[in-house]
C-alpha positions in Angstrom: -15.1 -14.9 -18.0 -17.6 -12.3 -19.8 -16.8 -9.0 -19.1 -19.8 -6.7 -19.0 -19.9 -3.1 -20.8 -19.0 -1.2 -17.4 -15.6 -3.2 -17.4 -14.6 -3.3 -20.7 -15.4 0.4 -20.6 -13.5 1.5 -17.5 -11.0 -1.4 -16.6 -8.1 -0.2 -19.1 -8.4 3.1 -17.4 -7.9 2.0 -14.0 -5.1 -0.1 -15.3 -2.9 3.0 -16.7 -3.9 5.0 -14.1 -2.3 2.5 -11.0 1.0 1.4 -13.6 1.6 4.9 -14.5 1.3 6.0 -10.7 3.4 2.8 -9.4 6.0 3.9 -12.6 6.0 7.4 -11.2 6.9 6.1 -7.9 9.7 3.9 -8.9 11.1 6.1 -11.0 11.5 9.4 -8.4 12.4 6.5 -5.5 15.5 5.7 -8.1 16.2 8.8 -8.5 16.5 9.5 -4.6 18.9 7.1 -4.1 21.2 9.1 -5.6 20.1 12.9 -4.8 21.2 14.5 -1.6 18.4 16.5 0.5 17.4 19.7 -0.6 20.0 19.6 -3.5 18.6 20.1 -7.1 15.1 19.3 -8.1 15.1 15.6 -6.9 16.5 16.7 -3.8 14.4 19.6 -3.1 11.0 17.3 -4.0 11.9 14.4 -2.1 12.8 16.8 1.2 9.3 18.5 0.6 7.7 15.3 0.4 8.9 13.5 3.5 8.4 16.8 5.8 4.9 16.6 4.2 4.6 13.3 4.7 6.0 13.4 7.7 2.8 15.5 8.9 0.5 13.0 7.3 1.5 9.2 8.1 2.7 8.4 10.9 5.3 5.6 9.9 7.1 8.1 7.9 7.0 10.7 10.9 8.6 7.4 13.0 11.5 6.9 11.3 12.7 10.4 12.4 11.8 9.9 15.9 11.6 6.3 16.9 14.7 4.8 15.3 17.9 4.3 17.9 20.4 5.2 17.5 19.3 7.9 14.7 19.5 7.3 10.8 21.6 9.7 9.7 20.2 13.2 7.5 21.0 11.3 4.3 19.6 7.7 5.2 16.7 9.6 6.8 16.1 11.4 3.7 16.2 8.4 1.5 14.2 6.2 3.5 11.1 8.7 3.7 10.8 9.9 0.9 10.9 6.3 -0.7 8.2 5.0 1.7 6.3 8.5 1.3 6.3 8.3 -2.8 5.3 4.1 -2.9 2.5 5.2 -0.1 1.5 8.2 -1.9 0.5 6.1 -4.7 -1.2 3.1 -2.6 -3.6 5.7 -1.1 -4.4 7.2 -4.5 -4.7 3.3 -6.1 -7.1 2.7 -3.4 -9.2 5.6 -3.8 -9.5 4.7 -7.8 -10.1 1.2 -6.9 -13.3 2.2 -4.7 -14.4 4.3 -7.1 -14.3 1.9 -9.7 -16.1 -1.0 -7.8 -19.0 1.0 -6.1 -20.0 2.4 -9.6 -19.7 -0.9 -11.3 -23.4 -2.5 -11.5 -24.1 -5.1 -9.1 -25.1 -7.6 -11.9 -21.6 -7.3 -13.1 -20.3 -7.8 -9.9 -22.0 -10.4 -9.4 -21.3 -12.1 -12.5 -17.7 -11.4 -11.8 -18.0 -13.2 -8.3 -19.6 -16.1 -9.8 -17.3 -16.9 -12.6 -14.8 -16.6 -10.3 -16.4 -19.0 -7.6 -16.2 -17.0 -4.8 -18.3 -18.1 -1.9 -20.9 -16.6 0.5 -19.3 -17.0 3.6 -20.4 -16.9 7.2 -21.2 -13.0 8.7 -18.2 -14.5 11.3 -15.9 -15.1 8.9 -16.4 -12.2 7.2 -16.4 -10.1 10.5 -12.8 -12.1 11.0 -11.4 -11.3 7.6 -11.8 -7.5 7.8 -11.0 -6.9 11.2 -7.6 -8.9 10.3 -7.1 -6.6 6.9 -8.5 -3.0 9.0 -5.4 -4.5 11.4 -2.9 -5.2 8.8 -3.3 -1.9 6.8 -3.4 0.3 10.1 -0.2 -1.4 11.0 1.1 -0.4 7.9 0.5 3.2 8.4 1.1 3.8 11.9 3.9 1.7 11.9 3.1 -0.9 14.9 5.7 -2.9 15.7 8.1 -1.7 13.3 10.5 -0.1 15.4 11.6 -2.2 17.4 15.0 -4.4 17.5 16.8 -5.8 14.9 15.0 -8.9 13.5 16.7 -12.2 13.6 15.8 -13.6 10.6 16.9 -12.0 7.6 13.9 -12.7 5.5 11.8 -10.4 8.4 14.2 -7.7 7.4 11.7 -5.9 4.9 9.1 -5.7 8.0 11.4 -4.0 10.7 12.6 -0.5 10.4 15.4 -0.9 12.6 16.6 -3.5 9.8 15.6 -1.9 6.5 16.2 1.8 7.1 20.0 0.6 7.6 19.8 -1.7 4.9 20.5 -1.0 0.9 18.6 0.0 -1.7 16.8 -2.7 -2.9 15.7 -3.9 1.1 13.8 -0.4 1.5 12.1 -0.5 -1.8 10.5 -4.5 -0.8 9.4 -2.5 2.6 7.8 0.1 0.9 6.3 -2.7 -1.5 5.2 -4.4 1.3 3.1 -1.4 2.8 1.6 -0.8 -0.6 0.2 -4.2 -0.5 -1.0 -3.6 3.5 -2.3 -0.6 2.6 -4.3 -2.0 -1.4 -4.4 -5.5 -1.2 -6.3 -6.5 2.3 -8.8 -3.4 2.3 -9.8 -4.2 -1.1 -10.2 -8.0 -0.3 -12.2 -7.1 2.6 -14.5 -4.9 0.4 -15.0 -8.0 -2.1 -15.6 -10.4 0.4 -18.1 -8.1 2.3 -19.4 -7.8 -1.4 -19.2 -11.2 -2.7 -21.6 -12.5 0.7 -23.8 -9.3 0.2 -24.5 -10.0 -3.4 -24.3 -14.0 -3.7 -26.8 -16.1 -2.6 -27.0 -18.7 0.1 -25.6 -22.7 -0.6 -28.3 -25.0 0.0 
């Protein structure tokens, strides 16, 4: 694939901007699993940035209110601010991404889509698609369907609260990976295919 002079000029930018802000992420989220809440800097940042967050998205304000029997102050703490700091950065990845693809040229787009070999698809499928990834990132952010029992299933672990807020470590970092991707990954593929059938012509 031929990159045009808008990419070449601006990707590598975009690039250290989303791994230094998912780096920034991982690193304080490490560092919370080991701080206590409102104790020392990491402590005092991470308690300022649930209550914040908290007040912003509504699946971090759940897992003080909907969770039964309560997570305790220090599992409370922990799980927040984790899923407040990886969120944090989603929101901010996404706002770069749209930046960066409505200022890049619609010839390079276009170019972009072709060597790729994306299709024009029906207005119905598209209508489908983006409904589906508006659904999948709200549910990410409000939480629907989160806090309810106990999965079965081990593997649906990462999607429940009720399972990974009581789980280690590791289980409420995949979650908050998980609603990173919600939150990037389907809103941005509903932008390119709304794009890609916008910009690519019919098949005969």
């Amino acid at each position: 694939m031929v990159l045009g002079p808008y990419v070449q000029r601006n990707f590598w930018y975009l690039a250290a901007f989303v791994g230094t802000s998912f780096l920034i992420a991982g690193a304080f989220s490490t560092s919370i699993t080991y701080a206590q809440p409102g104790v020392g800097f990491v402590g005092e940042l991470g308690l300022v940035l649930s209550q914040k967050a908290a007040s912003l998205i509504p699946v971090v304000a759940k897992y003080a209110t909907n969770m039964d029997p309560p997570l305790s102050p220090e599992v409370l703490f922990k799980t927040q601010s984790i899923v407040a700091s990886f969120m944090l950065a989603g929101f901010l990845n996404l706002a770069a991404y749209a930046v960066y693809l409505v200022r890049m040229p619609k010839a390079e787009r276009t170019e972009i889509y072709t060597s790729r070999q994306l299709k024009r698809h029906s207005v119905l499928f598209v209508c489908f698609s983006t409904v589906f990834a508006v659904y999948v990132a709200l549910a990410a952010y409000w939480g629907f369907d989160e806090f309810e029992a106990a999965p079965k299933a081990k593997w649906w672990c990462a999607m429940q609260a009720s399972c990974y807020a009581r789980g280690d470590d590791l289980t409420i970092f995949a979650a908050a990976l998980l609603k990173v991707l919600a939150l990037l990954v389907f809103p941005l593929g509903a932008a390119v295919l709304i794009d890609a059938s916008r910009l690519l012509p019919r098949e005969s």
